[in-house]
Legacy VTK file of the C-alpha trace (Angstrom):
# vtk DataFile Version 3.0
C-alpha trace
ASCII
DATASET POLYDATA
POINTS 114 float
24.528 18.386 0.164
20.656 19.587 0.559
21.562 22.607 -1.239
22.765 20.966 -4.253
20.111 18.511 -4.213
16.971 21.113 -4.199
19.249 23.020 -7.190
19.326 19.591 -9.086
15.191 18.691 -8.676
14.430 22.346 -9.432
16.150 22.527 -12.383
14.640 19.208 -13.388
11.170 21.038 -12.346
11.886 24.103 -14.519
12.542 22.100 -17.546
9.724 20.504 -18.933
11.701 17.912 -21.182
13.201 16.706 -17.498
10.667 17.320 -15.203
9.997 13.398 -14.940
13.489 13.107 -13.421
12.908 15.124 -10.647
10.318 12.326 -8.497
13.202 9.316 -8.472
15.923 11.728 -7.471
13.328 12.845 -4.803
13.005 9.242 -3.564
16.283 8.295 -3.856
17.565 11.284 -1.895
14.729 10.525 1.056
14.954 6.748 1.132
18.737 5.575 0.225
17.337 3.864 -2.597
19.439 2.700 -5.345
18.351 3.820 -8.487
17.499 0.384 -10.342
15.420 -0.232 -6.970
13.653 3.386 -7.199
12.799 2.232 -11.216
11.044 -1.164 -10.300
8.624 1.409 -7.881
4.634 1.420 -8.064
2.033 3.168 -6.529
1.009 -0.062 -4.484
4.344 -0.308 -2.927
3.984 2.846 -1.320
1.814 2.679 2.178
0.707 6.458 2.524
-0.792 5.700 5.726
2.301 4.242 7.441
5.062 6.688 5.603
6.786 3.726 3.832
7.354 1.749 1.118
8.365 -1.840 -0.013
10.964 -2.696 -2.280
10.073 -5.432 -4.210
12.004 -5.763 -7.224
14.765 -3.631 -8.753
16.013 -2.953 -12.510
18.365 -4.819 -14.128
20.428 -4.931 -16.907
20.891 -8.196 -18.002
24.680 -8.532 -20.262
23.927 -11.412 -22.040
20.638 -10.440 -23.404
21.545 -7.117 -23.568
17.845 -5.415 -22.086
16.646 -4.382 -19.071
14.516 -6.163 -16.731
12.917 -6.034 -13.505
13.576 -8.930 -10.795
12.689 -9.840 -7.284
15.798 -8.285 -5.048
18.703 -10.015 -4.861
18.073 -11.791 -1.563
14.581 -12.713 -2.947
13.132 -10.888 0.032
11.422 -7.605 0.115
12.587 -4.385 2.358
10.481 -1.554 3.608
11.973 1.410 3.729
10.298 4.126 5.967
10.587 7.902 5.058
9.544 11.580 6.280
6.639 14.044 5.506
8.689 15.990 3.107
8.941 12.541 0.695
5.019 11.777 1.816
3.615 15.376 0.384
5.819 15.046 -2.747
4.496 11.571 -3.176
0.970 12.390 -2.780
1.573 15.590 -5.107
3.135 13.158 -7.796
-0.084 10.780 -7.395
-2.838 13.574 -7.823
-0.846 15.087 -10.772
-0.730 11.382 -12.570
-4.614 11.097 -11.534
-4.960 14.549 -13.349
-3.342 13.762 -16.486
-4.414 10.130 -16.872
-7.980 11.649 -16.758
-7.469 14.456 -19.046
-6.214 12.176 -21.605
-8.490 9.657 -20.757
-11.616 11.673 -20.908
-11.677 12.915 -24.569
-11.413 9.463 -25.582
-14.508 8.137 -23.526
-16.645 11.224 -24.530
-15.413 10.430 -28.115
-16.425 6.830 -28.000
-20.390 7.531 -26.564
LINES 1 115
114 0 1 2 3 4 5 6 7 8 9 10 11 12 13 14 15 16 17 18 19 20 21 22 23 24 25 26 27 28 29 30 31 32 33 34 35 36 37 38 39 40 41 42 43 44 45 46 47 48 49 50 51 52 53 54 55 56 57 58 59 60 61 62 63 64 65 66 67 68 69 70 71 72 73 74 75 76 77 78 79 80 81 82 83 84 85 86 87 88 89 90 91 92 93 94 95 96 97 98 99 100 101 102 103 104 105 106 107 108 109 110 111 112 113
């Protein structure tokens, strides 16, 4: 149900060791996404203007080599997938907070290095 979903990505959000899970259960829930296809997800397949993204390649685990890996879908064809303003504000949210970090741990480094 909703319910139980919003209990499962706030309890992801409260705990700090989890809090990563909480953005792929977010798009799965939105999008019907399978969860190898919501792992093979990057910012560039995700078209804020238009409210959608392409699936392009999905995670898998491969028996014989025993790894994961990430490979075109299994049709060889991608699939856009549109979605809601809900997913579209947590997306952009997600973006500006990686933004954030990335330059707060990338900053001290390039001050370091002048």
């Amino acid at each position: 149900t909703h319910g139980e979903f919003e209990k499962a990505v706030e309890f992801f959000l409260k705990n700090e060791h989890l809090s990563y899970y909480a953005l792929p259960v977010q798009i799965a829930y939105y999008t019907g996404l399978r969860a190898g296809e919501v792992c093979g997800l990057n910012w560039e397949d995700i078209d804020f203007e238009r409210a959608r993204l392409t699936v392009r390649r999905s995670m898998y685990y491969d028996k014989e080599e025993k790894c994961w890996e990430l490979k075109v879908p299994k049709n060889g064809k991608p699939r856009v997938v549109d979605f809601g303003e809900s997913l579209l504000e947590i997306l952009k949210h997600a973006k500006k907070e990686q933004l954030e970090r990335q330059r707060a741990v990338l900053s001290p480094a390039f001050h370091a290095a002048a």
